[in-house]
N, C-alpha and C positions, 0 to 999 in steps of 0.2 A: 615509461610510455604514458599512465593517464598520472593526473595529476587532481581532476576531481574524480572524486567516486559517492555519485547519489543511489539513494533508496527509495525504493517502494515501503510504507510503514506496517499494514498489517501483514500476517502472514510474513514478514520478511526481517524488520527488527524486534516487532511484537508479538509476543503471539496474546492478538486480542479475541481468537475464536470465542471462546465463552460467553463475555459478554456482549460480543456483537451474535450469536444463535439464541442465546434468550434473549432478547431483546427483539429479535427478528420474529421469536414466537408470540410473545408478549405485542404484537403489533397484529398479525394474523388472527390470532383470539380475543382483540378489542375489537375488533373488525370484523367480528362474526366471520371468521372464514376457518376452515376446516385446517388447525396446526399442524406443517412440515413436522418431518422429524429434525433433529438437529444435522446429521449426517442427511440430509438431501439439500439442507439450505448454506451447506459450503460453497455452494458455488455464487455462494452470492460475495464472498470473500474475494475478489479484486476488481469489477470492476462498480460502475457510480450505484447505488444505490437503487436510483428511478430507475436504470438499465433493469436492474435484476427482476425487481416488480412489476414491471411492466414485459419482460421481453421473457422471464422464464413462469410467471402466473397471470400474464394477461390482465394485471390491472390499468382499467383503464385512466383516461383522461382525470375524469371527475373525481375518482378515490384518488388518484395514488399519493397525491398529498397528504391526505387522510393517515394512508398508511406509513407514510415517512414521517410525518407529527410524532405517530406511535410509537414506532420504532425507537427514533430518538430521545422521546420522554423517555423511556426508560434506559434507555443508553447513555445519558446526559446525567441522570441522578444513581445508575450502579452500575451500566456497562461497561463504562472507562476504569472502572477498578478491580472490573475479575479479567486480570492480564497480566502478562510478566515475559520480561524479556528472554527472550531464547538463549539457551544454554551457549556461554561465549560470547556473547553478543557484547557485554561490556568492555570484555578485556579488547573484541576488536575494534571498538569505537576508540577505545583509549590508544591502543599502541597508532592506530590511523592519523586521531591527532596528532602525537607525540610526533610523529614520523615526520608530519608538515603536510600530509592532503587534505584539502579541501572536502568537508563532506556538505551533502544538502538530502533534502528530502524533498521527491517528487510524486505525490500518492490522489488517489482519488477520492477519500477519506474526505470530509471538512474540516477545511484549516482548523478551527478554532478546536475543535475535537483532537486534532493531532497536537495539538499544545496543550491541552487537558491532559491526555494520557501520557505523552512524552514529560511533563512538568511534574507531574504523579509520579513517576519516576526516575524524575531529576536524569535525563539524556539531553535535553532541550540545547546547552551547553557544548555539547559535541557537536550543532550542526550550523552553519555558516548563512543556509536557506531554509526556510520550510516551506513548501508550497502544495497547498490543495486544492480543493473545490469551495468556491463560494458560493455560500447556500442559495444562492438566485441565481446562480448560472450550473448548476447539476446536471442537469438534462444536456446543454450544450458543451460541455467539458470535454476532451480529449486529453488521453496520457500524455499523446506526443506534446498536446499544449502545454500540458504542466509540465512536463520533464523541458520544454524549451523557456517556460517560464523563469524554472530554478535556476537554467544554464545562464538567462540575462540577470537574476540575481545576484547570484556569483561572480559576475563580470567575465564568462569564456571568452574567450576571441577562438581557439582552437579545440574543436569538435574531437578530434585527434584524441584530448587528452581527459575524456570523460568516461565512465564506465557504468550505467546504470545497470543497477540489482534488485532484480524483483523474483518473486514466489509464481508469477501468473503470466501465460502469453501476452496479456496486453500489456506486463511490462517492455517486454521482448519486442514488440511491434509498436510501439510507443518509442521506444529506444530508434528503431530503424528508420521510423519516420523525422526521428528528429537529427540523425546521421552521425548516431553515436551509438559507441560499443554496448554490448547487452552481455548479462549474465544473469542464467537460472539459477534458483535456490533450491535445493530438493527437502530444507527442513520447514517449507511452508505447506501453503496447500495444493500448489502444482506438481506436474512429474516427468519424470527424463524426456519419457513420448512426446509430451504437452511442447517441451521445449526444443526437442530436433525437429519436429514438427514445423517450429514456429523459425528454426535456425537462428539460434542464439550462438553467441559468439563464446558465449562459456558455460560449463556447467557444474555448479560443485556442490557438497552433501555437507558442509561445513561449513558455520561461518569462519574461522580459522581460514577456511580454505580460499579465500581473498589474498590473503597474505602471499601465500605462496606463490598465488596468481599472479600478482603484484609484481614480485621477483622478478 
């Protein structure tokens, strides 16, 4: 039935929590503002960035630049390194290859950041698209845009045969907007609730458990 099967990156093939939460702190405390804990600023783990700072701390117009500079500097020179791929994640990139599907990446992330960390540990190779956010269009970015970007990447003609996998509802409703299949991951940062919620079309606790899906 699908034939491509794209990703969501953080939270979903990497787990970059680490050094995307100090990095998050390390921006908060340049910025004279009072430091999250790390466990409150998960949720800034899938969608754009501006979103988060702006929609769950109220930064406004004039900083949040400010704070996205920050953030990044320090994400840019040790963020991308405190990461590592999710337990199985390699062997299912490989056997997907091997198989003959088409993989891509569709994440909210900036491109060039996802080629940092995926190139850091040589995955880069397994994917056919990678598509993110480019840093002057953050603010107006939409999942379903990127997830329909990667599909004209790829060359889809058939919607049919796509399966996007993400960690977060806005993979989920990013999926639906673009009129392609959706499945949650329960080893990132979202959860069962998060994704019947959102009616996702699959839901598994294993990367492994694509395969199966697959079937």
């Amino acid at each position: 039935m699908f034939r491509y099967i794209l990703f969501d990156f953080d939270g979903t093939v990497v787990n970059t929590g680490e050094g995307i939460l100090k990095s998050l702190q390390y921006s908060f405390y340049e910025m004279g503002h009072e430091v999250p804990s790390q466990e409150e600023l998960k949720k800034f783990i899938g969608p754009p960035v501006y979103y988060s700072f702006t929609h769950y701390y109220g930064i406004g117009e004039d900083k949040v630049g400010d704070y996205i500079r920050k953030y990044r500097e320090r994400y840019k020179r040790e963020g991308i390194y405190e990461c590592e791929l999710y337990k199985d994640m390699l062997t299912l990139l490989g056997t997907l290859k091997d198989s003959g599907y088409t993989l891509g990446i569709a994440s909210s992330k900036p491109e060039h950041l996802i080629f940092d960390v995926a190139d850091y540990l040589d995955i880069t190779k397994y994917f056919d698209a990678v598509v993110g956010v480019k840093s002057d269009a953050s603010r107006h970015t939409t999942k379903t845009g990127l997830i329909l970007e990667a599909m004209d990447k790829l060359g889809v003609s058939d919607k049919s045969q796509v399966l996007m996998v993400g960690d977060r509802h806005y993979d989920i409703t990013g999926a639906k907007g673009a009129g392609v299949s959706s499945c949650g991951c329960l080893w990132g940062y979202g959860n069962k609730e998060e994704f019947q919620e959102c009616d996702a079309d699959f839901i598994i606790e294993d990367p492994l458990d694509i395969l199966n899906l697959l079937k």
